[in-house]
BADRENTI-718416 format. One line per 4 residues: number of its first residue (from 1); for each residue x, y, z of C-alpha. Coordinates in Angstrom, 3 decimals, padded with zeros to 6 digits. Layout:
NUM = X/Y/Z | ...
! end
This chain:
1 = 166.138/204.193/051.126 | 165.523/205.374/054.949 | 168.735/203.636/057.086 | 167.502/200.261/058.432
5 = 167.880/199.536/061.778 | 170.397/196.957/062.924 | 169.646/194.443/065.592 | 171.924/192.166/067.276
9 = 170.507/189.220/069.075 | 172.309/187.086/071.504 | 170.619/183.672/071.834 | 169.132/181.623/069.062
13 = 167.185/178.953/070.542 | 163.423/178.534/069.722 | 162.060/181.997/070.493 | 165.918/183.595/068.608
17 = 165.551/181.431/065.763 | 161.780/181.987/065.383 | 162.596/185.822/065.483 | 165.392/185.313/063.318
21 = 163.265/184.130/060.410 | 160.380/186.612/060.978 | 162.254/189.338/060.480 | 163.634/187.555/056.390
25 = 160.520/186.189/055.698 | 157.960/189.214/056.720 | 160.450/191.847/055.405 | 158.790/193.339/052.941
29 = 155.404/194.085/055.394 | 157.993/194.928/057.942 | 159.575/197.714/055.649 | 155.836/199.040/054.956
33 = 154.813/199.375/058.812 | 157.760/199.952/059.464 | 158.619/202.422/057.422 | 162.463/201.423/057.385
37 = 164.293/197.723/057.213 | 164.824/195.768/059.863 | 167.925/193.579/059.667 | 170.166/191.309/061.842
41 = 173.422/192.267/061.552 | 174.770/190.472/064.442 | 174.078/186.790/066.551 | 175.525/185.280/069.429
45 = 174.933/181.329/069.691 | 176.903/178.440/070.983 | 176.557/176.391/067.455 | 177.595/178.359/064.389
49 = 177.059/175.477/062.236 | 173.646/174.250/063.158 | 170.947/174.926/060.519 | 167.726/177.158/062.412
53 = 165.708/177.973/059.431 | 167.105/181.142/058.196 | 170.067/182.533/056.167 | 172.905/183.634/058.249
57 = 175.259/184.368/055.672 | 175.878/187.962/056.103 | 175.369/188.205/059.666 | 178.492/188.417/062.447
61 = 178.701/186.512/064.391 | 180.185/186.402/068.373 | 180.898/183.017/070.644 | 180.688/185.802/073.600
65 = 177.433/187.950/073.817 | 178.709/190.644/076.145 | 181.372/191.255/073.119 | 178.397/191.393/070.670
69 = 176.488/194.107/072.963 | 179.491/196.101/073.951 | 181.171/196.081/070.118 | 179.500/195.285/067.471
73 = 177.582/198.474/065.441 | 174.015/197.980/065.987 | 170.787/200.112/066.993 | 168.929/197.708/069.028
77 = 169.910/194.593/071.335 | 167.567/191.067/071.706 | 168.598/189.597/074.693 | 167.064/186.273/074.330
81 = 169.867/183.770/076.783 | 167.870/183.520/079.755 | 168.391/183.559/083.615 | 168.408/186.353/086.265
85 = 172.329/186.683/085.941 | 175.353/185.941/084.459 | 175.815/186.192/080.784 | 172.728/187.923/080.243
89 = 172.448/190.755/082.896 | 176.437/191.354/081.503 | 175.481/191.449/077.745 | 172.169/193.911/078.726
93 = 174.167/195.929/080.866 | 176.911/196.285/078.329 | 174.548/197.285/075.842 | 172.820/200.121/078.168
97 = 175.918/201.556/079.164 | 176.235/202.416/074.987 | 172.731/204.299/074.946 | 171.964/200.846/072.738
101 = 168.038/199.918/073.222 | 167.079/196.440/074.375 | 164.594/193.831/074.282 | 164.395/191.004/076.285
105 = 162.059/187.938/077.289 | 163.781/187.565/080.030 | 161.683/187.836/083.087 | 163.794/186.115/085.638
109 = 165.978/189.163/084.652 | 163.200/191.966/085.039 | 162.000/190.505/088.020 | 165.423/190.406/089.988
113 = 166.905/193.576/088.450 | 164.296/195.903/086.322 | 164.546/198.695/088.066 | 168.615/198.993/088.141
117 = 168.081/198.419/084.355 | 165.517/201.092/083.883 | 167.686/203.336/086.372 | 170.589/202.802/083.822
121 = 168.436/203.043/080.716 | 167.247/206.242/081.905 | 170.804/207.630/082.915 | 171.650/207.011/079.366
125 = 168.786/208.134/077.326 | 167.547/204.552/075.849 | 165.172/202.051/077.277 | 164.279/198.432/078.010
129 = 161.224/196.763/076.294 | 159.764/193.213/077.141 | 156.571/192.554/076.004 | 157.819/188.784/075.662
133 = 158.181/188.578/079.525 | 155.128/188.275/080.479 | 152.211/185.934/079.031 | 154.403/185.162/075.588
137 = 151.920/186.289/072.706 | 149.633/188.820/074.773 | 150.027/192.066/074.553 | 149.420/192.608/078.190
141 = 152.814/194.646/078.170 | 151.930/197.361/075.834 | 148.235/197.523/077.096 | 149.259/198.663/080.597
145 = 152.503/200.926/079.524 | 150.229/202.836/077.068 | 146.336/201.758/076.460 | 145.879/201.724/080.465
149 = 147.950/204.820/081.533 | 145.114/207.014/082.601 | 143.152/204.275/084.466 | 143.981/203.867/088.454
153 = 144.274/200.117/088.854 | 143.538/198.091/091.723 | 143.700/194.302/090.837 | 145.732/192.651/088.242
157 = 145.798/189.044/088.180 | 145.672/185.818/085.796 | 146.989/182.464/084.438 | 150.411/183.118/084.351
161 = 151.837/179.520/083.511 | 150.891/177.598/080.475 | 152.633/174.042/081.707 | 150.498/174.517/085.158
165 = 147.288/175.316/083.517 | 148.010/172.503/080.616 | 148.385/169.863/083.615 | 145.321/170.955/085.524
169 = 143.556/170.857/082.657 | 144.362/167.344/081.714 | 143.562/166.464/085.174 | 139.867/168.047/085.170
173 = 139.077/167.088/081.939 | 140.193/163.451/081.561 | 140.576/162.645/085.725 | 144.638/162.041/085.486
177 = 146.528/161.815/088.080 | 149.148/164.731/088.801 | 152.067/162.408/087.820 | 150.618/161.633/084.938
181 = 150.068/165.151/083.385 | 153.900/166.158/084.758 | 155.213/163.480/082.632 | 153.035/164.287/079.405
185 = 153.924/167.583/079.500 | 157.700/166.789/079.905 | 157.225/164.640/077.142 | 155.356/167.541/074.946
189 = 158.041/169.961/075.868 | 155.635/172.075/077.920 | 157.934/171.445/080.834 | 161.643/171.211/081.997
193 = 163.141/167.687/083.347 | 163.223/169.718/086.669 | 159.916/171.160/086.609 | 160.512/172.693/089.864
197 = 160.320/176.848/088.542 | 156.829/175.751/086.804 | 155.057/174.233/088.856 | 156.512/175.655/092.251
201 = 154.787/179.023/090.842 | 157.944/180.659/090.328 | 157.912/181.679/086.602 | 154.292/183.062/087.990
205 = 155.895/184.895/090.007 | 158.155/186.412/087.978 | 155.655/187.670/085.774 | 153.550/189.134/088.460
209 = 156.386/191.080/089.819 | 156.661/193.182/086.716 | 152.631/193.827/086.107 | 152.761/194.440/089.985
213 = 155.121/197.773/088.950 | 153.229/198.214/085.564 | 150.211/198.205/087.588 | 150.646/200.379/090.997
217 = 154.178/202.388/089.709 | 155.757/201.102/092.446 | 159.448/199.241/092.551 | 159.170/195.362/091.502
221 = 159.286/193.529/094.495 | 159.607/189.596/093.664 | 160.636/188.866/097.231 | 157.329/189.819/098.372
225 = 155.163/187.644/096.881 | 153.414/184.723/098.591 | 154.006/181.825/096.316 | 153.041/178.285/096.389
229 = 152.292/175.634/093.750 | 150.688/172.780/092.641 | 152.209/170.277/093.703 | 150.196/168.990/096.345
233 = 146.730/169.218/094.298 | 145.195/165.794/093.529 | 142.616/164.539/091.367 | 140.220/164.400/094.624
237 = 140.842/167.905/094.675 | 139.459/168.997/091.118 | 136.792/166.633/091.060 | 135.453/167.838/094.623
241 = 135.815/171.569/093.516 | 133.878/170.516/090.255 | 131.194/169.069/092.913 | 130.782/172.287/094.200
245 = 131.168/174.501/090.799 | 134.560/175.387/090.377 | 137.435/174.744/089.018 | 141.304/174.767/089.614
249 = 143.823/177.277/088.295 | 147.321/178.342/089.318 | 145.898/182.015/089.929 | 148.823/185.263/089.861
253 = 147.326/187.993/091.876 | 148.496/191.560/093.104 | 145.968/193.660/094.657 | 145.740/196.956/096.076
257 = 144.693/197.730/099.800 | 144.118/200.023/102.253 | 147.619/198.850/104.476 | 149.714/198.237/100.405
261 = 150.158/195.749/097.501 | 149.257/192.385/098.022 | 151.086/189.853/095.764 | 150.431/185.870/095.550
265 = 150.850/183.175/093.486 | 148.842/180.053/094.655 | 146.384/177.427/093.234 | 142.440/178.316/093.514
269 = 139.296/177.566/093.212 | 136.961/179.948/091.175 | 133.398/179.841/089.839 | 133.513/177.614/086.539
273 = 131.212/179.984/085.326 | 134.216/182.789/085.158 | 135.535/183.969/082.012 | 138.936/183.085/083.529
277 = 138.019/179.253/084.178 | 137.545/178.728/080.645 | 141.379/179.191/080.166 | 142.701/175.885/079.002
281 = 145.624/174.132/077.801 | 148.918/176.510/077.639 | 146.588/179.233/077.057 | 147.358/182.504/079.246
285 = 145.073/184.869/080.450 | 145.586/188.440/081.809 | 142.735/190.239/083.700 | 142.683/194.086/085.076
289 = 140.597/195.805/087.402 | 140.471/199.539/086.772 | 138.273/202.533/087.571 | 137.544/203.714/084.347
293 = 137.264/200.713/082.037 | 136.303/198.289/084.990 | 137.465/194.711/084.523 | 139.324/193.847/080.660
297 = 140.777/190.424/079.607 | 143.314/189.435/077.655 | 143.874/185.623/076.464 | 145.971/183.764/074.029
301 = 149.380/182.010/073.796 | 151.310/181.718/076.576 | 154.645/180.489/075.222 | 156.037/179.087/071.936
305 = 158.752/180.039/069.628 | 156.220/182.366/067.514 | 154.209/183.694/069.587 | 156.862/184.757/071.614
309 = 158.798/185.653/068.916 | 156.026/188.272/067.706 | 155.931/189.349/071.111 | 159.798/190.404/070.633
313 = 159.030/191.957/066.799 | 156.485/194.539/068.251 | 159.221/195.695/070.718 | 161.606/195.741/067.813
317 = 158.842/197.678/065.274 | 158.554/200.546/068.136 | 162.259/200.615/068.115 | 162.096/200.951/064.610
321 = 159.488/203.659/064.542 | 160.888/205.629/067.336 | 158.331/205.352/070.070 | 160.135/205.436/073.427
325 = 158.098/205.373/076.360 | 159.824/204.658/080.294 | 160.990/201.077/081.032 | 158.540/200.704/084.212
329 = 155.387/203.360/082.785 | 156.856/206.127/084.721 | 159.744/208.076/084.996 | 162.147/205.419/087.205
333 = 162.590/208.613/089.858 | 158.974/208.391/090.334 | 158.010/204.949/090.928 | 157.288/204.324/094.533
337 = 158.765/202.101/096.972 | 156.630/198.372/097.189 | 155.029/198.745/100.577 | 153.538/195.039/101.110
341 = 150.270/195.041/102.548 | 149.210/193.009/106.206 | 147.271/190.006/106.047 | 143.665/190.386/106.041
345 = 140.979/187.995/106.121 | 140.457/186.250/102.566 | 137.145/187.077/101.281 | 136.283/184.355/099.141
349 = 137.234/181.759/102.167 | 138.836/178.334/101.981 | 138.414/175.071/100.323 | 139.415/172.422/103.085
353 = 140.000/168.714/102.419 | 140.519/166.039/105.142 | 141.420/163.067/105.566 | 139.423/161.906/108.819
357 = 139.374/158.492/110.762 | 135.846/157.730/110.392 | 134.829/157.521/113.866 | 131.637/159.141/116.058
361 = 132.404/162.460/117.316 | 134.685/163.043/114.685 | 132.871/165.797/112.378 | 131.468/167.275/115.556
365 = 134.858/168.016/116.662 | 136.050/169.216/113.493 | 133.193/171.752/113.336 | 133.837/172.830/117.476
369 = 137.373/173.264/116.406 | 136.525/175.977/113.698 | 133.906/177.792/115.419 | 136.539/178.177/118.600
373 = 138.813/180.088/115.630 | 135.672/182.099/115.070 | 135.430/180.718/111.306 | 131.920/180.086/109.280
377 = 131.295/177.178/107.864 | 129.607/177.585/104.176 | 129.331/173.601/103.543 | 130.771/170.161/105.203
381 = 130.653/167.611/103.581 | 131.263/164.044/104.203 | 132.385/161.826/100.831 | 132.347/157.784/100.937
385 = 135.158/156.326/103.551 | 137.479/154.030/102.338 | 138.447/150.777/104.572 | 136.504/149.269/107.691
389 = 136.217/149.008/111.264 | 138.748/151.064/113.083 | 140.763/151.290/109.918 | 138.092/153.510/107.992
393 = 139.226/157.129/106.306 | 136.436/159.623/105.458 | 137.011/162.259/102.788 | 136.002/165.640/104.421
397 = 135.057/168.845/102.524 | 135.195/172.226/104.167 | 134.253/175.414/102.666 | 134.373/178.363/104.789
401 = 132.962/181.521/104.892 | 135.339/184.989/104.899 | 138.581/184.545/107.058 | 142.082/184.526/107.754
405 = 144.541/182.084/106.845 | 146.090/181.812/110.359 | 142.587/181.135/111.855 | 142.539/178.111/109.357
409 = 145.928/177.011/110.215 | 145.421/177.305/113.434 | 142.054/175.410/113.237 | 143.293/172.415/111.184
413 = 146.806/172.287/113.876 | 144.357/171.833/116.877 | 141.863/168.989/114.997 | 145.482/166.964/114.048
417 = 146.214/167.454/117.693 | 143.232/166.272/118.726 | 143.751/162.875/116.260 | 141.414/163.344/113.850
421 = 143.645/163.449/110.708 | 144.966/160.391/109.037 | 146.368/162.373/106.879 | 148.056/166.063/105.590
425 = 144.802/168.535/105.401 | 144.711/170.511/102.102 | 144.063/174.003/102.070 | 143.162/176.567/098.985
429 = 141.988/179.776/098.501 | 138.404/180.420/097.074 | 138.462/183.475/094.907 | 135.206/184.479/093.349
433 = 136.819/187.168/090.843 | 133.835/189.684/091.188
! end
């Protein structure tokens, strides 16, 4: 029989334990694709006695990962702890320095510190693969390393965060508040009991560091990305941007211009009309703009043990079959330096919502304001005020025509100056996705 290849994996939580028992139970059509066994030869957990669903009788086990990736005889290393640092950049670097392959899910990891890892894969004739980083289940990953390597791209962006998109969903759909969703999907498991790194838009980011490099061949650059969250979007919000067709997504987006690589993460309005609006739930969606194939889509699971989990198998299956292809798409001495583009005017303008005291002069002012920052107004609309008299607050809905976000800043600064506000003024990005 042709020498199976031995895998070590360090961490066997959902996603470890998932893989764990994938790998016993789909043997026999792993050996026929394959064309060789597959078998874990060596774990690292806290818990040897806890029972996760497979037989670990014959496998060796280590309390200390780096040990496991620096010692024990395998082909190929699953790094599967977590975090940017610590135990896991040890155990991954420990296993590179051998010439041993890895895989990881780790994107805090990639994000932080892919290209030292590729630069050391490289130096010792192995690689890193991670199709589990990004988008769980979606094969994103392999599509731009391989299927998209003769297309020049110039957008990549998506749905990045299943526990974002499950909440606005929720809120859309059945008109919850914000708090409400946080707490259901804390109680589902869909998000941590500090949900800060979900909804903050920081796993989003992340993500959208790597395809940035996948995407231009440039250096990953996490540091450079605009990011803000969802935190501060309220029902009002989705039911006013349903008023006016759309609909509200945590959008990841790196785009190519004419002064470099512009990278945000940020909640948006687009068209509900849009292939990508129809994302729901913890489904994630990837979407590339290229000159030969034009726009493609990819959608499907954005987390969970098995989907993940099969994300981590197809890394381990090319392992097995010997493709090898450059951690980052290119060579690692070839990728260029991240060169972050100026600010330019946003094209698909600004969704604005006020909170005005209802008063005369009031919208006239807002709209003087705006036109002194030289910014078109699309649509204003005032919705039904709430109290009376003096006390009265009107709900005011700005859409704007192309501009910059400064000009809007700088807009909405001189109309609280001026005492119109009763209230913080939202501000999102339109983006029409053409």
């Amino acid at each position: 029989m042709t020498k199976p290849l031995r895998i070590g994996i360090a961490g066997l939580g959902t996603v470890g334990a998932s893989l764990a028992r994938l790998l016993q139970t789909k043997a026999g059509s792993i050996l026929h694709r394959a064309g060789r066994p597959i078998e874990v030869v060596a774990v690292s957990a806290r818990d040897r006695a806890k029972d996760r669903g497979f037989d670990a009788g014959a496998m060796e086990w280590h309390d200390d990962p780096v040990t496991l990736a620096a010692q024990a005889d395998i082909d190929g290393f699953v790094e599967l702890i977590g975090g940017a640092d610590g135990p896991a950049l040890e155990c991954v670097t420990a296993a590179l320095k051998r010439g041993i392959p890895v895989v990881t899910a780790n994107k805090a990891l990639l994000a932080h510190h892919g290209v030292d890892l590729a630069r050391l894969a490289a130096a010792n004739g192995t690689e890193v693969l991670y199709e589990a980083a990004v988008a769980g289940g979606i094969p994103i990953i392999k599509t731009m390393r391989e299927s998209l390597s003769g297309n020049d791209v110039t957008r990549v962006y998506g749905i990045l965060n299943g526990t974002c998109n499950y909440m606005l969903t929720r809120m859309e759909r059945e008109g919850l508040s914000f708090d409400v969703c946080l707490k259901d999907a804390q109680d589902l498991g869909y998000a941590e009991a500090d949900p800060t790194f979900d909804i903050g838009g920081f796993d989003a980011a992340h993500k959208l560091a790597i395809l940035t490099s996948l995407a231009f061949g440039t250096e990953i650059d996490s540091g450079s990305i605009y990011i803000e969250g969802i935190e501060r979007v309220t029902s009002e919000d989705i039911a006013a941007a349903k008023d006016l067709g759309y609909t509200i997504k945590l959008l990841a987006v790196a785009q190519l211009t004419d002064t470099g690589i512009e990278q945000r993460v940020h909640p948006a309005l687009i068209p509900a009309a849009a292939a990508m609006a129809q994302v729901s739930g913890v489904t994630n969606a990837v979407a590339v703009d290229t000159d030969l194939l034009g726009s493609i889509m990819l959608a499907g699971p954005g987390a969970g043990g098995d989907a993940t989990a099969s994300a981590v198998l197809s890394d381990i299956m090319d392992l097995a079959t010997g493709v090898v292809l450059p951690t980052l798409g290119i060579p690692v001495d070839k990728l260029k330096p991240y060169t972050r583009a100026r600010m330019r005017a946003h094209e698909g303008g600004y969704y604005i919502r006020l909170s005005v005291h209802d008063r005369v002069g009031a919208i006239a002012a807002i709209a003087t304001r705006m036109a002194q920052n030289e910014i078109s107004l699309e649509s204003i609309v005032q919705r039904r005020s709430s109290g009376h008299g003096d006390k009265a607050i009107a709900t005011v809905i700005l859409v704007t025509h192309e501009t910059t976000e400064s000009a809007v800043r700088a807009a909405l600064l001189s109309i609280s100056e001026d005492g119109h506000l009763a209230g913080e003024a939202q501000m999102l990005r339109i983006e029409q996705l053409d």
